[in-house]
N, C-alpha and C positions, 0 to 999 in steps of 0.2 A: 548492542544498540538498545535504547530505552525506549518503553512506548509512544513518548511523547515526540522525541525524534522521529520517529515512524510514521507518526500523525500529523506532524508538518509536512514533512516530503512528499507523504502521499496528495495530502490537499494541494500542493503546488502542483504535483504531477498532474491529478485531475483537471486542478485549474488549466494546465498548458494545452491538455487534450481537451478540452472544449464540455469537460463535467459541468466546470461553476461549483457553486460552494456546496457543494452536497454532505449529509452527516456523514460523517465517517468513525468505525469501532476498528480501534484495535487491538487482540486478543493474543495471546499465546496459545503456538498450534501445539498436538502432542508432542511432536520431535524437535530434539533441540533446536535454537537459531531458528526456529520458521516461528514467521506468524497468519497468523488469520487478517486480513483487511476487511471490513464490512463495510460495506458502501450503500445507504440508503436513497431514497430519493427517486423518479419517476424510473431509472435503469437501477431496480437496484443487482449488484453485483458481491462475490466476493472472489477475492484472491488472495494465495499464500504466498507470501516472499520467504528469502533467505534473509538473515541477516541477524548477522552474531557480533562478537569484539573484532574491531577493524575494518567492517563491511564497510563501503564507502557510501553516500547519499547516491553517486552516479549508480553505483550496482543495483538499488534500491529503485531506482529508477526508472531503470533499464527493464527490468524485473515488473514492475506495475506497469509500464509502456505498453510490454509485450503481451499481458494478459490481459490489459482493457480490449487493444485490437482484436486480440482474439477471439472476444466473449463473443 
């Protein structure tokens, strides 16, 4: 998966969780397949996903869903 793939999903996901258009980075974590999300803005947040060749957008998803709830 390529960064820019990562940075739309994420913005929609935000978008569906009630973020709105907030900046958003995203970085390659040290270990493979993961990345960094940096989420700026009045919550800023970050979280690591998986996602490597053939990850799906849902997994991605899924993945940023669980750790906004979380935070």
């Amino acid at each position: 998966m390529e960064p820019h793939d990562l940075e739309r999903i994420t913005r929609l996901a935000l978008r569906e969780l009630g973020a709105g258009d907030v900046p958003v980075t995203i970085e390659a974590d040290r270990q493979p397949d993961r990345w960094r999300i940096n989420v700026a803005g009045s919550h800023p947040s970050t979280m690591v996903v998986r996602a490597g060749r053939g990850t799906t957008a849902q997994h991605v998803r899924e993945q940023i869903y669980d750790q906004w709830r979380g935070r």
